[in-house]
C-alpha positions in Angstrom: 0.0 0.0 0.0 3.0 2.1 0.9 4.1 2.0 -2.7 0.7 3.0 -4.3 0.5 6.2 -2.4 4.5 7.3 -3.6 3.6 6.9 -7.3 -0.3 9.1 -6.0 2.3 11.2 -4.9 4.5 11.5 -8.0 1.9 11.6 -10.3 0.2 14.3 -8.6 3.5 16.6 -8.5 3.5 16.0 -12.5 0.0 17.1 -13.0 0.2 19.9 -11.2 3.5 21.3 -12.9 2.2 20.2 -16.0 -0.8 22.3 -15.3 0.8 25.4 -14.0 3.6 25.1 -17.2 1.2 25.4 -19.9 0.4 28.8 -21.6 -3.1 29.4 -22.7 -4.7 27.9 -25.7 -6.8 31.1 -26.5 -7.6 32.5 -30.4 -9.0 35.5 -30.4 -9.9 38.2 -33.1 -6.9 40.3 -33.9 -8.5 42.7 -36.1 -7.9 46.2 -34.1 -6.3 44.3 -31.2 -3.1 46.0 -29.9 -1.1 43.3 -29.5 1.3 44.1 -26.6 -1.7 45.4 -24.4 -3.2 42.4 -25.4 0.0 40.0 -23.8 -0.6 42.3 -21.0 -3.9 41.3 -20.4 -3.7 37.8 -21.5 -0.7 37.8 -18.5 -3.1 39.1 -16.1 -5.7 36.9 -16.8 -3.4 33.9 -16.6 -2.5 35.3 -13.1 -6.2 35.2 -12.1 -7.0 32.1 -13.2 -4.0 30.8 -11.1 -6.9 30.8 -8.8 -8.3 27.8 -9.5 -7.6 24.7 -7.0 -5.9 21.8 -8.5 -8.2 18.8 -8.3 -5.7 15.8 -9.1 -5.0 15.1 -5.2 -9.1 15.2 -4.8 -9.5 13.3 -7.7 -6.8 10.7 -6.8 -7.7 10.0 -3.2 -11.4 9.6 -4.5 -9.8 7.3 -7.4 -8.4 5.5 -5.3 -11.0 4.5 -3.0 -13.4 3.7 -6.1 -10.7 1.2 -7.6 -10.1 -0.4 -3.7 -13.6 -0.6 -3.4 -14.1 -2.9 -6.9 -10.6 -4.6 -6.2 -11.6 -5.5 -3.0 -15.3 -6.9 -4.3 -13.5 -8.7 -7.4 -10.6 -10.5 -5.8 -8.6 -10.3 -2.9 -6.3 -7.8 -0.8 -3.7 -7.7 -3.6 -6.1 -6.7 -6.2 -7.8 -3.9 -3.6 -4.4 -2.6 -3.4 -3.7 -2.9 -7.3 -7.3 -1.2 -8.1 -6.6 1.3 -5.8 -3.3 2.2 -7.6 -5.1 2.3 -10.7 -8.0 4.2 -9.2 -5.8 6.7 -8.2 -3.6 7.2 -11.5 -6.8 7.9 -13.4 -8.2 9.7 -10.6 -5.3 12.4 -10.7 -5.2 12.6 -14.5 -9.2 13.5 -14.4 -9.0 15.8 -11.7 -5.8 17.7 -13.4 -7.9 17.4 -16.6 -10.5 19.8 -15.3 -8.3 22.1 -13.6 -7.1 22.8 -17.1 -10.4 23.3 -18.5 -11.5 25.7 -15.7 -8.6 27.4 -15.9 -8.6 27.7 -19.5 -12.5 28.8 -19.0 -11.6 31.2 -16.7 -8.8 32.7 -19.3 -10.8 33.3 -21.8 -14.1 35.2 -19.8 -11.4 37.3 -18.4 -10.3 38.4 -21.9 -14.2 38.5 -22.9 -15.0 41.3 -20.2 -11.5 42.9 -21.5 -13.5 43.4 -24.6 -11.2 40.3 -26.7 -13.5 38.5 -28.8 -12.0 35.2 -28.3 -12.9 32.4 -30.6 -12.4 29.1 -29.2 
């Protein structure tokens, strides 16, 4: 069991520095845009939306209490422990998965109110 939570752990530190790595995925409309206020803005935004809580450590405990759960019911203490391992990998990736997309959501209603007309 001991093992399972390390690699929670490690995959939980790469999601989140994965996450906070990434620049935004925004196209928007540059007809009349000034483009250097606009890399101002799209810098403040990206500072706001560093707001959001990372969800992979929610996502991985949960994950892995789901996959002990159906381990456990399935087979013995050896595949709880396995399912929970698994449980929690995919956990982690889901919960990092939507910290990007509310991230990225909240990126792109920032530049919105800025007056961007962002097109994704």
């Amino acid at each position: 069991m001991k093992g399972i939570w390390y690699g929670v752990i490690l995959v939980s530190l790469v999601a989140a520095t994965g996450c906070a790595g990434r620049r935004a995925d925004v196209v928007i409309d540059p007809a009349g845009v000034d483009m250097a206020r606009y890399q101002q803005d799209l810098a403040q935004c990206q500072e706001i939306a560093k707001q959001v809580r990372h969800r992979a450590l929610g996502g991985a405990v949960g994950g892995a209490v789901v996959g002990g759960a159906v381990g456990g019911i399935v087979g013995n203490g050896e595949t709880a422990e396995k399912g929970a391992g698994a449980g929690a990998v995919v956990g982690v990736a889901r919960g990092a998965a939507a910290t990007r997309r509310e991230k990225q959501l909240v990126i792109k209603n920032c530049l919105r109110e800025r007056g961007y007309k962002v097109l994704n």
